[in-house]
py3Dmol code that shows the C-alpha trace and the ligand (Angstrom):
import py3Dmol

protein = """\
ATOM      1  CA  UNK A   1     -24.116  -3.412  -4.641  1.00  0.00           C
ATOM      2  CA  UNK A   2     -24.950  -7.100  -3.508  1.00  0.00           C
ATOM      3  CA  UNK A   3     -23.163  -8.500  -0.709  1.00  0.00           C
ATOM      4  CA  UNK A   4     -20.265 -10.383  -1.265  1.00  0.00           C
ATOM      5  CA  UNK A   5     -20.242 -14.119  -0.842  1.00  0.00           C
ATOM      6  CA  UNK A   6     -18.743 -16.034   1.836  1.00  0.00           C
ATOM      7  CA  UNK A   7     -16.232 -18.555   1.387  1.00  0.00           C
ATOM      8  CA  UNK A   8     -15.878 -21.404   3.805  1.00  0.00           C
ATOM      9  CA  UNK A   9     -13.185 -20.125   5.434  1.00  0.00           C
ATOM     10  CA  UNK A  10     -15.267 -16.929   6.535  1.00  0.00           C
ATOM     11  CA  UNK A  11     -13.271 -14.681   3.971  1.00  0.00           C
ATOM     12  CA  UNK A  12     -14.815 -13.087   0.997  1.00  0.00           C
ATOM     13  CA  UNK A  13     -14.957 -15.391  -2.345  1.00  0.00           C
ATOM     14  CA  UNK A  14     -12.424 -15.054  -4.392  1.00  0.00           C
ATOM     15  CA  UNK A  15     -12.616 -11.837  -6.792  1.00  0.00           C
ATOM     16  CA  UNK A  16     -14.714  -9.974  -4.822  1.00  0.00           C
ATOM     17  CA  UNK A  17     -13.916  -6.322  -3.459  1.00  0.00           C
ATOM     18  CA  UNK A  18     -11.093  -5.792  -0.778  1.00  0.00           C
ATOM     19  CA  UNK A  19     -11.320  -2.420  -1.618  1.00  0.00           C
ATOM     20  CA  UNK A  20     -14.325  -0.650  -2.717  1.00  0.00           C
ATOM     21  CA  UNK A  21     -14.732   3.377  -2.970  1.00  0.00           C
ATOM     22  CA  UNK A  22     -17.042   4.221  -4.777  1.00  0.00           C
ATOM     23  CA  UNK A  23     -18.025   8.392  -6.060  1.00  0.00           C
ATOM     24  CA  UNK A  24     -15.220   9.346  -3.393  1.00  0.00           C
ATOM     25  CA  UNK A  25     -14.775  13.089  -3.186  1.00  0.00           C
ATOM     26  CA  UNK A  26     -12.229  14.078  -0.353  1.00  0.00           C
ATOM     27  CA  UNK A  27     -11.558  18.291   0.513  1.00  0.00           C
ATOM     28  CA  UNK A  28      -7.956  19.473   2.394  1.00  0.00           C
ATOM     29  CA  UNK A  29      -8.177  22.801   3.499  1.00  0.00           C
ATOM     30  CA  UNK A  30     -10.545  24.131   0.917  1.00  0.00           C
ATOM     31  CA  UNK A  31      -9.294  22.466  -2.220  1.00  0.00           C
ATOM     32  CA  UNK A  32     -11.347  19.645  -3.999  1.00  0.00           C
ATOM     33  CA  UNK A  33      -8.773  16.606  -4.157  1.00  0.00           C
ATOM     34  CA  UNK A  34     -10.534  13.686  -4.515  1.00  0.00           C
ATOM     35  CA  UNK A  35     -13.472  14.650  -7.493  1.00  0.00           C
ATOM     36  CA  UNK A  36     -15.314  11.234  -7.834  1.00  0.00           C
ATOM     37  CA  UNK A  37     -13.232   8.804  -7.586  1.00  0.00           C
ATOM     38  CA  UNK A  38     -14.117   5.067  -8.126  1.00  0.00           C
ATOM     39  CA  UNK A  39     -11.680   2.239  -6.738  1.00  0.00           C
ATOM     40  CA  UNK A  40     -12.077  -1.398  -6.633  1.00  0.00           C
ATOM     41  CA  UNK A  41      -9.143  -3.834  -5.210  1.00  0.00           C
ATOM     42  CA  UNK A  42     -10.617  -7.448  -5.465  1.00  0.00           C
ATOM     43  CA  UNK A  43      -8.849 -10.315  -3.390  1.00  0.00           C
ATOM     44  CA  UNK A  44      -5.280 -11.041  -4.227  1.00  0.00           C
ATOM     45  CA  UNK A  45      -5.138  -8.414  -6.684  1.00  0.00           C
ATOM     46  CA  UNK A  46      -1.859  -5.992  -6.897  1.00  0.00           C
ATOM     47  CA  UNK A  47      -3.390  -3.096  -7.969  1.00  0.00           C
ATOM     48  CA  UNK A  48      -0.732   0.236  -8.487  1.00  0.00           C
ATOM     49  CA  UNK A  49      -2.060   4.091  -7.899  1.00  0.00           C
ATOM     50  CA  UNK A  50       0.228   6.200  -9.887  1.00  0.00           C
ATOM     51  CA  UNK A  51      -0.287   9.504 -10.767  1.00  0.00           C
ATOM     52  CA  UNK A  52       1.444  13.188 -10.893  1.00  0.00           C
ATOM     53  CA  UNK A  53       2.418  14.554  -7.850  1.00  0.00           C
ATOM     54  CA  UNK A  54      -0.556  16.288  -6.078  1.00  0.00           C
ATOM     55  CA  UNK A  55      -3.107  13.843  -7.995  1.00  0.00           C
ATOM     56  CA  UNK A  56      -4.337  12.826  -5.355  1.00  0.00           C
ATOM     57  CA  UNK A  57      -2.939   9.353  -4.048  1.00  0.00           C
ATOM     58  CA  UNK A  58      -2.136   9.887  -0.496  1.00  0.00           C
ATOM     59  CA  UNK A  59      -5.497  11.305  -0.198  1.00  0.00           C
ATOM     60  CA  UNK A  60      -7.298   8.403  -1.872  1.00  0.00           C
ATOM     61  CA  UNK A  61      -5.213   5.652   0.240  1.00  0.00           C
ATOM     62  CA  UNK A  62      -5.510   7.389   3.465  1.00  0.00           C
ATOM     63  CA  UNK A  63      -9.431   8.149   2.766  1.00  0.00           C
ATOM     64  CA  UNK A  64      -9.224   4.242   2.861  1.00  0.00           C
ATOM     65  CA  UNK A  65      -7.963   3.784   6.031  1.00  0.00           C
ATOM     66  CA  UNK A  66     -10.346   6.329   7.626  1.00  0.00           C
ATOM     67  CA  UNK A  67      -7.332   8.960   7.857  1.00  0.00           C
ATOM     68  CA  UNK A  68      -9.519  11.437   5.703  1.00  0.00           C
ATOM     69  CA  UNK A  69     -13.027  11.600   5.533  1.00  0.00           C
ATOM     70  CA  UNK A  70     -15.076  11.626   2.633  1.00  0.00           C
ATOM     71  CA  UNK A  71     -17.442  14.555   1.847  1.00  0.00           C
ATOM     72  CA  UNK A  72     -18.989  12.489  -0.506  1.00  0.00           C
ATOM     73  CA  UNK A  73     -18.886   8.718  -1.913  1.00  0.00           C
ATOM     74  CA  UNK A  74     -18.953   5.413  -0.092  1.00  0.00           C
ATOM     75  CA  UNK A  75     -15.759   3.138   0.964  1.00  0.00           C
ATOM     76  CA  UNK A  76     -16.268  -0.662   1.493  1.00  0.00           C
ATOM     77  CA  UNK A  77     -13.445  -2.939   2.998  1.00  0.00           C
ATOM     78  CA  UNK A  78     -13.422  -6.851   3.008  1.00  0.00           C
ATOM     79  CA  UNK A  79     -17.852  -5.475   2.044  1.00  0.00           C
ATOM     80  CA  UNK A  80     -17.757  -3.825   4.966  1.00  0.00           C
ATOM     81  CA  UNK A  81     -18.820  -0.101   5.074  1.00  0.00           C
ATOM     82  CA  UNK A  82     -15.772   2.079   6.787  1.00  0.00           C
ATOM     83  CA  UNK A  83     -18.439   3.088   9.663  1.00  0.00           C
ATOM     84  CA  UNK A  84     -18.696   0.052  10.908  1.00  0.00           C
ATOM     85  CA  UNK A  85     -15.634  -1.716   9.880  1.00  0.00           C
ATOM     86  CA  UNK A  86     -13.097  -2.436  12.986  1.00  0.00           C
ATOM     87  CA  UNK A  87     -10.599  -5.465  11.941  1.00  0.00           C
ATOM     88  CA  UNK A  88      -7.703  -3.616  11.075  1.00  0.00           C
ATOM     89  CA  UNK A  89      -6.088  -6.091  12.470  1.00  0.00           C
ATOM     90  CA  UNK A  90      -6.599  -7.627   8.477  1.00  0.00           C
ATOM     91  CA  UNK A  91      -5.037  -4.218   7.015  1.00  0.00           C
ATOM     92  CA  UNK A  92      -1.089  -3.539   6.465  1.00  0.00           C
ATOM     93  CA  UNK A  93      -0.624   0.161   6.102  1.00  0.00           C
ATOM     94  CA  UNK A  94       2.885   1.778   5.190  1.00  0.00           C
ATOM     95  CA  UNK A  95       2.711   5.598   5.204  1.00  0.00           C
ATOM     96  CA  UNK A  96       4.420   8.160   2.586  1.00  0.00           C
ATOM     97  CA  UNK A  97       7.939   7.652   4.675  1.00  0.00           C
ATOM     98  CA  UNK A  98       8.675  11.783   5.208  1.00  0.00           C
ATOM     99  CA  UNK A  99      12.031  11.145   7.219  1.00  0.00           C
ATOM    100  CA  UNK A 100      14.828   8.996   6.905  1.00  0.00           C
ATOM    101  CA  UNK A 101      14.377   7.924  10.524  1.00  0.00           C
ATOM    102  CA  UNK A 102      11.974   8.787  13.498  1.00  0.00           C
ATOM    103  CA  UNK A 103      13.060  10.747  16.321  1.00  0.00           C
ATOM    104  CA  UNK A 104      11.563   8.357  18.718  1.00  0.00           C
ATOM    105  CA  UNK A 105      14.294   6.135  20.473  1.00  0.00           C
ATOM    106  CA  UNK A 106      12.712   2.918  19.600  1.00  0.00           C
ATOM    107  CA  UNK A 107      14.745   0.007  18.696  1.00  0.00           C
ATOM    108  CA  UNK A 108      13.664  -2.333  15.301  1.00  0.00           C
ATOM    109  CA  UNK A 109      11.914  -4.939  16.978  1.00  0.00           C
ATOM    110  CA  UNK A 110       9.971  -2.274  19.700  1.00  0.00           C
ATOM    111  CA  UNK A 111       8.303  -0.619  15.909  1.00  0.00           C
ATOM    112  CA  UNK A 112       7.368  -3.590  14.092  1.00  0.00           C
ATOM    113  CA  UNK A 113       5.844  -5.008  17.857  1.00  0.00           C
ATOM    114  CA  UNK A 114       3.491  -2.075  17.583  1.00  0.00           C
ATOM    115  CA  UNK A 115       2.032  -3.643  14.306  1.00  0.00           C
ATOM    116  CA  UNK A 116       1.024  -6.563  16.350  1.00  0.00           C
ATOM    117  CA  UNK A 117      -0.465  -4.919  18.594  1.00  0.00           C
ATOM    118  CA  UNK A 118      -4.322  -4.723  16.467  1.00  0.00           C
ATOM    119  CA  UNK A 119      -4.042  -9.138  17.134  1.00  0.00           C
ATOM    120  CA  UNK A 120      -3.230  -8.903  21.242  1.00  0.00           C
ATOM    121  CA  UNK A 121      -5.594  -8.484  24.017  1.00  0.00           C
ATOM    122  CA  UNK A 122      -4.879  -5.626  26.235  1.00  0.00           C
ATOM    123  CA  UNK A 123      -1.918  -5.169  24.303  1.00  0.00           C
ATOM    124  CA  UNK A 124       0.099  -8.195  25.533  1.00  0.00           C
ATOM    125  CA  UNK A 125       2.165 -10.175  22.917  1.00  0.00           C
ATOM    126  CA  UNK A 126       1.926 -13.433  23.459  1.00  0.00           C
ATOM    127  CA  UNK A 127       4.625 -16.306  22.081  1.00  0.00           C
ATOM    128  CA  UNK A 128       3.169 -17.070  18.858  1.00  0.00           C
ATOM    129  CA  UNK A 129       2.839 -12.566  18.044  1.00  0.00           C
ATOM    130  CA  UNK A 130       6.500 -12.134  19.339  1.00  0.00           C
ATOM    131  CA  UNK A 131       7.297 -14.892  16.540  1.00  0.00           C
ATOM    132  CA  UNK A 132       5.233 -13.314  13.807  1.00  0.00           C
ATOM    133  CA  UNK A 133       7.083 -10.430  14.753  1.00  0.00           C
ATOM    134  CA  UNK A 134      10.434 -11.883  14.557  1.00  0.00           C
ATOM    135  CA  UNK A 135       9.242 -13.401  11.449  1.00  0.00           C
ATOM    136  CA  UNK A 136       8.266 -10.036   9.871  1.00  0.00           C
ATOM    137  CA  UNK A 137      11.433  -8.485  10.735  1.00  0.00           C
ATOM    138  CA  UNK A 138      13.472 -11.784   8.899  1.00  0.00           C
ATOM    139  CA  UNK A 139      11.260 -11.218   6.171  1.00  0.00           C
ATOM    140  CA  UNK A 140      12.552  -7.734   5.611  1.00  0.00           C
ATOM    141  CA  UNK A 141      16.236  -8.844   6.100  1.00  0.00           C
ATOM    142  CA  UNK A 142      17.021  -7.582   9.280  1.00  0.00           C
ATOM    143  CA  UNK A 143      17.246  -9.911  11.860  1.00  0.00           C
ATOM    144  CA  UNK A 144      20.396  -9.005  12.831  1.00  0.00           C
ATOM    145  CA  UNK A 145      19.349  -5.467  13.389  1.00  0.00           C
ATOM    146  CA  UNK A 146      16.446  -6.423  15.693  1.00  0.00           C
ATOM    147  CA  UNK A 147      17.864  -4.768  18.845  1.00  0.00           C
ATOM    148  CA  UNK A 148      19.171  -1.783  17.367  1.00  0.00           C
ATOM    149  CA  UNK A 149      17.682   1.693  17.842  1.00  0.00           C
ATOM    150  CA  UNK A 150      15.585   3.096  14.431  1.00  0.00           C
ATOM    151  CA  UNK A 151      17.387   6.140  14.411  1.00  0.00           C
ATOM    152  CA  UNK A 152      20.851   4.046  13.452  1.00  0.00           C
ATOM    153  CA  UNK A 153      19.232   2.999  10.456  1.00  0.00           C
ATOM    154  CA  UNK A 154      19.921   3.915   6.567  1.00  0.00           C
ATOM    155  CA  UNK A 155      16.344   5.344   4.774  1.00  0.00           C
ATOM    156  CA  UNK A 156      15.689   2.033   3.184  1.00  0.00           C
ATOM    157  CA  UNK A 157      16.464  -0.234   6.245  1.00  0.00           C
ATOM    158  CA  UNK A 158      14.079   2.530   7.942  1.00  0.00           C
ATOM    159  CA  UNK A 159      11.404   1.710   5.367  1.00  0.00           C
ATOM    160  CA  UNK A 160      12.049  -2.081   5.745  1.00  0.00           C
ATOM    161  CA  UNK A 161      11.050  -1.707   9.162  1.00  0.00           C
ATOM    162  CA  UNK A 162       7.737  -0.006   8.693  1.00  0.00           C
ATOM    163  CA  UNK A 163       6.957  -2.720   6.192  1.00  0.00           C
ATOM    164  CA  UNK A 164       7.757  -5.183   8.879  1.00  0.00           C
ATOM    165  CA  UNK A 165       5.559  -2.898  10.596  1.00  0.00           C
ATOM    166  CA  UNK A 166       2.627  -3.870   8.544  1.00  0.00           C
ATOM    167  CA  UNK A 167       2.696  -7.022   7.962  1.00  0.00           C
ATOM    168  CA  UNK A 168       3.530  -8.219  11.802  1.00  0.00           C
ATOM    169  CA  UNK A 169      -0.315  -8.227  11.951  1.00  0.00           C
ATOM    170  CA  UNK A 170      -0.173 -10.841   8.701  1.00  0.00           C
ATOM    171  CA  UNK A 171      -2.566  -8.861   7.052  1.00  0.00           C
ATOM    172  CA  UNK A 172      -4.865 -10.024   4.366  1.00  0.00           C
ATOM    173  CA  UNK A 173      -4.357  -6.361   2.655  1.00  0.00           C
ATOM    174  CA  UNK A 174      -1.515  -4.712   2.697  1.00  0.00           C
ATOM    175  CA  UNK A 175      -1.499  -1.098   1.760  1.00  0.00           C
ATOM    176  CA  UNK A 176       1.990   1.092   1.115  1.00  0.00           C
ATOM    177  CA  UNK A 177       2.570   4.125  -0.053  1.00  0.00           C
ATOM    178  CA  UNK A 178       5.601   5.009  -2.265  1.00  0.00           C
ATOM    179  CA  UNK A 179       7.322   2.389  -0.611  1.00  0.00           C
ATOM    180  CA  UNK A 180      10.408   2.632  -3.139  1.00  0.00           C
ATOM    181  CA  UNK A 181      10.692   6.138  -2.301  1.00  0.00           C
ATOM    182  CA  UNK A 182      14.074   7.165  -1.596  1.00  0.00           C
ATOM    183  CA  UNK A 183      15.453   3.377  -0.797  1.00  0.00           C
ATOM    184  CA  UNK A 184      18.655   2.431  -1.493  1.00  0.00           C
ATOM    185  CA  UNK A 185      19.303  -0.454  -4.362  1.00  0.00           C
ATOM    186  CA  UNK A 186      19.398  -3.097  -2.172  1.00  0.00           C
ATOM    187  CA  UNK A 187      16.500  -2.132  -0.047  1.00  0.00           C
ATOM    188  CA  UNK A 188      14.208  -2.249  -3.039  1.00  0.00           C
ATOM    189  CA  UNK A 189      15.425  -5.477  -4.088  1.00  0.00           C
ATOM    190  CA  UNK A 190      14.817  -6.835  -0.650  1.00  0.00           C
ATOM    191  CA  UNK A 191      11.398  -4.821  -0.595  1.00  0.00           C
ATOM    192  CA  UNK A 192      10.635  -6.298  -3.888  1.00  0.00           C
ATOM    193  CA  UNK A 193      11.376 -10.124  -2.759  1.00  0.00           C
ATOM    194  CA  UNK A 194       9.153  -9.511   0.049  1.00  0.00           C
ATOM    195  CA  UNK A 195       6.053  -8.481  -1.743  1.00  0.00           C
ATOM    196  CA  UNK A 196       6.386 -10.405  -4.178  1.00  0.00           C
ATOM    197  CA  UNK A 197       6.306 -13.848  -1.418  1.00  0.00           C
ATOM    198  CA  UNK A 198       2.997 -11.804   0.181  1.00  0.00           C
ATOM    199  CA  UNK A 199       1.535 -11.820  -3.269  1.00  0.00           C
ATOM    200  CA  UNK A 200       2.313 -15.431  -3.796  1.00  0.00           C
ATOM    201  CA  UNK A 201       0.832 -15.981  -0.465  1.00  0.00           C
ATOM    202  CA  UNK A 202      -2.335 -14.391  -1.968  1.00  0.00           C
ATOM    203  CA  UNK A 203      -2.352 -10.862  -0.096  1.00  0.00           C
ATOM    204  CA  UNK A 204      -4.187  -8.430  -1.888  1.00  0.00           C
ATOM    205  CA  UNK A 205      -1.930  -5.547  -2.050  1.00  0.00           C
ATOM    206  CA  UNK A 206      -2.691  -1.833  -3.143  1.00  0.00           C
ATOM    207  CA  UNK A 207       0.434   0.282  -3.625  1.00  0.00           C
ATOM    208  CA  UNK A 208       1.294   4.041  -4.531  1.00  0.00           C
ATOM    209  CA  UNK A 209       3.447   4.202  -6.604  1.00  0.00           C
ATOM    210  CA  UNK A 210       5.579   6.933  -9.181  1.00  0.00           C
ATOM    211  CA  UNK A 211       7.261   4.545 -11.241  1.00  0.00           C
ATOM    212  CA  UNK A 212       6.670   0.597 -11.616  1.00  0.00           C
ATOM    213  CA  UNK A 213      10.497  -0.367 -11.520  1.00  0.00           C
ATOM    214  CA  UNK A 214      11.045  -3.509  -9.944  1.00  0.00           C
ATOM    215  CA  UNK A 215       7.410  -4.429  -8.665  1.00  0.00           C
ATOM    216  CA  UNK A 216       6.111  -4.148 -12.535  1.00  0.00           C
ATOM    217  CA  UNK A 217       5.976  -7.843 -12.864  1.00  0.00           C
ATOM    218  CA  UNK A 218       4.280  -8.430  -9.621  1.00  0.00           C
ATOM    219  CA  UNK A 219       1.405  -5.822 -10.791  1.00  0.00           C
ATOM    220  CA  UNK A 220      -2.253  -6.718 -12.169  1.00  0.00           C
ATOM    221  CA  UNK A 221      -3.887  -3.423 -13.004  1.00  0.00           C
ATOM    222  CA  UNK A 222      -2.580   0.149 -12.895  1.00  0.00           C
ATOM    223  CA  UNK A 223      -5.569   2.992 -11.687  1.00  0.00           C
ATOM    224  CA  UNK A 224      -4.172   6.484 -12.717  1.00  0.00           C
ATOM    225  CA  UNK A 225      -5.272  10.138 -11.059  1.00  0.00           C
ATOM    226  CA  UNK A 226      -5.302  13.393 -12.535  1.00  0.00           C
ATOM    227  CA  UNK A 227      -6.491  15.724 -10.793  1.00  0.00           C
ATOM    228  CA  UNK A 228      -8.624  13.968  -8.334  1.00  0.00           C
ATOM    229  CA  UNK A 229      -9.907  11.883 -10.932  1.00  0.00           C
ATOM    230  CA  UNK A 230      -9.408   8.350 -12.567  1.00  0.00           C
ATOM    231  CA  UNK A 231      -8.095   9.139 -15.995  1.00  0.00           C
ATOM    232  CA  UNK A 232      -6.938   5.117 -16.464  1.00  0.00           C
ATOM    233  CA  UNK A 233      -8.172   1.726 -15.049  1.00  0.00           C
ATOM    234  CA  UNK A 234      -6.609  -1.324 -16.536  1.00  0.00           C
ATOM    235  CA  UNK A 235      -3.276  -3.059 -18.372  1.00  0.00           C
ATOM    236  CA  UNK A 236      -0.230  -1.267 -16.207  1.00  0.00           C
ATOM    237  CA  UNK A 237       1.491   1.741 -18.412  1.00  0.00           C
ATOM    238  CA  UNK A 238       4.483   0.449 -19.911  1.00  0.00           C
ATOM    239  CA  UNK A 239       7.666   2.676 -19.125  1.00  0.00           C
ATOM    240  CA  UNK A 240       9.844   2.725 -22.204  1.00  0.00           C
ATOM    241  CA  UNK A 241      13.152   4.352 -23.214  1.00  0.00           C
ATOM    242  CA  UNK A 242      14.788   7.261 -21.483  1.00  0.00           C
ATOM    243  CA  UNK A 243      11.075   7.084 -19.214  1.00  0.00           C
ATOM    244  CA  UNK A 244      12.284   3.351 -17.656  1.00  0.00           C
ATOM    245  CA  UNK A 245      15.270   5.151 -16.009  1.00  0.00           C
ATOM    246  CA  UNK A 246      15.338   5.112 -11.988  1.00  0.00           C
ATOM    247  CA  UNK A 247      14.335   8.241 -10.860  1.00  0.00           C
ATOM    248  CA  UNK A 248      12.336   9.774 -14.009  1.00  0.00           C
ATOM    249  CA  UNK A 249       9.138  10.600 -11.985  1.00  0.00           C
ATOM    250  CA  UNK A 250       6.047   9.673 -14.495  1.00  0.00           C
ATOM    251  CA  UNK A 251       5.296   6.964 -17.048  1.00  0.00           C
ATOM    252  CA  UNK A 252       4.736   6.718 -20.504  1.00  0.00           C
ATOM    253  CA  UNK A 253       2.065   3.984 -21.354  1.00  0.00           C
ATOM    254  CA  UNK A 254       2.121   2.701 -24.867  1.00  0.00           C
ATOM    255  CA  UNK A 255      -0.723   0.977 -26.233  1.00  0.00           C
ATOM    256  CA  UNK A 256      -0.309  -1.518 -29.300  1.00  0.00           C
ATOM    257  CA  UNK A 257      -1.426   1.662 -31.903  1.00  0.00           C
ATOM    258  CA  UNK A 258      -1.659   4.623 -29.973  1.00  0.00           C
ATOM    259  CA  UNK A 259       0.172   5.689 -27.133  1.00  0.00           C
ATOM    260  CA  UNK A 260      -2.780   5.727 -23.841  1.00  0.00           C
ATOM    261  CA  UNK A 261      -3.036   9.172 -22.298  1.00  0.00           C
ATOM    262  CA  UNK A 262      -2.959   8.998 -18.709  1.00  0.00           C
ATOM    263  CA  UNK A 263      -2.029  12.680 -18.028  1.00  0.00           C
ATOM    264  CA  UNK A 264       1.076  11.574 -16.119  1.00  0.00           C
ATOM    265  CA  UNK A 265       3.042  14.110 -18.243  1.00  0.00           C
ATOM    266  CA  UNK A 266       0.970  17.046 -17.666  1.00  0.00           C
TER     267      UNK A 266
END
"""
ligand_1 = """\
31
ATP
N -3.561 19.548 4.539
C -3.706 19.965 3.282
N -4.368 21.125 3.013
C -4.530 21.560 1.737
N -4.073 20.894 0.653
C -3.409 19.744 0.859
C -3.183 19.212 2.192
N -2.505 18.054 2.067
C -2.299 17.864 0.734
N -2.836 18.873 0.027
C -2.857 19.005 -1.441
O -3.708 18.020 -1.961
C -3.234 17.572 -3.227
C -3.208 16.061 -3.279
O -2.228 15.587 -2.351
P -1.818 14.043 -2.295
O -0.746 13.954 -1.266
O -3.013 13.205 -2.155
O -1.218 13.836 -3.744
P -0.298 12.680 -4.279
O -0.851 12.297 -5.605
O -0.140 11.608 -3.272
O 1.059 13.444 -4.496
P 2.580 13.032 -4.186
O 2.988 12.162 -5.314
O 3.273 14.353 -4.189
O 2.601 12.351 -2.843
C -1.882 18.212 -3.421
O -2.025 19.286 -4.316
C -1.510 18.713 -2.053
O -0.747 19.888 -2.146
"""
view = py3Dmol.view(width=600, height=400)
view.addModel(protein, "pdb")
view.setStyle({"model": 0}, {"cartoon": {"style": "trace"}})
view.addModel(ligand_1, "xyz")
view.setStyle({"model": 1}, {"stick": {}})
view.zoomTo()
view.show()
């Protein structure tokens, strides 16, 4: 692959990977779960990973942060090989949110500190990270919750916070997975507002996700798994009928003639 060029500002050009795996073929315990998959996120692209459960999308996301390594394939970010690659500082992650709060006795503003922490030297914030942090947490919608403990929280002000989390670092990619999952109404909404001012501000943005809902509009380009393996790569699957409804857990895409397989259904 050529290198990417550079744009004045020292970023890479505009369209030009964020995210490149390429041939990626990932093993957990002894079964094959990433078969040769091929991924490309270019700048300020919102890019959706759906798929069946099991496909395969925590494994490809994480195998993009370095969480799981490949057995086979290659994974470029910002055209920088993972190996060698160490400015996370540029990278927003949101994990698959397992509990509705962690048992660490942490208050709001103590978690989404720790997301600044990839911009400080020796770990100290200085004035202008403790207000990127403030401003993370307004951006979320809880300010007024800044001093309270995590573990007080609802699920979706939980998941606000590990959003705020991520992008306390102002990251140039921000990368979340399921980050609807189990949040309350009002959560999403809020959730939704928020991404949709880091798109604006032209943050490339790779989610996981099981059903478009309220981020469809915000979404270029849908990549589906089955099985390990990229079954679709292009126009976002349109969710129609009884298959829009909150909570029904795959998509139907519809093409103008035919109706696109993706395999979300079996
Ligand atoms: N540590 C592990 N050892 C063995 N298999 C695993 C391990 N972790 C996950 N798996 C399996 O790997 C497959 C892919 O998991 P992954 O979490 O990537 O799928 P997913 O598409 O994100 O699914 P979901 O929508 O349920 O989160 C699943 O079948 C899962 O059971």
């Amino acid at each position: 692959m050529s290198e990417p060029a550079i744009a004045a500002d020292g970023e890479t050009a505009i369209g030009d990977a964020v995210i490149s795996m390429r041939g990626a073929r990932a093993t957990l315990g002894s079964r094959p779960v990433l078969r040769g998959v091929d991924l490309t996120v270019r700048r300020g692209e919102v890019v959706a990973l759906l798929g069946a459960n099991g496909s395969g999308k925590s494994t490809a996301v994480r195998s993009v942060i370095g969480q799981i390594p490949l057995t086979e394939g290659e994974i470029e970010l910002f055209g920088t090989g993972l190996r060698r690659f160490r400015q996370w500082s540029r990278v927003g992650y949101v994990p698959q949110r397992t509990t509705a709060a962690s048992g660490v006795p942490a208050t709001v503003r103590e978690v989404v500190s720790s997301g600044r922490l990839s911009r400080t030297r020796l770990g100290l914030l200085s004035r202008a990270d403790r207000a990127a942090v403030d401003r993370a947490i307004a951006l979320v919608g809880l300010a007024d919750r800044a001093k309270d403990s995590v573990g007080a929280l609802s699920g979706g002000q939980h998941q606000r916070v590990l959003i705020a989390r991520a992008l306390a670092s102002e990251p140039k990619l921000l990368i979340m997975d399921e980050p609807m999952a189990g949040v309350d109404l009002a959560s999403q909404e809020i959730l939704a507002a928020t991404l949709r001012d880091q798109v604006a501000a032209g943050t490339t943005v790779l989610l996981v996700l099981h059903e478009l809902g309220a981020i469809e509009p915000l979404i270029d380009r849908a990549v589906v798994l089955r099985d390990g393996c990229v079954v679709h790569d292009g126009p976002p699957p349109k969710a129609v009928g009884q298959h829009a409804l909150p909570g029904h857990d795959h998509v139907h895409p519809h093409a103008a003639d035919e109706p696109l397989r993706t395999g979300l259904l079996t």
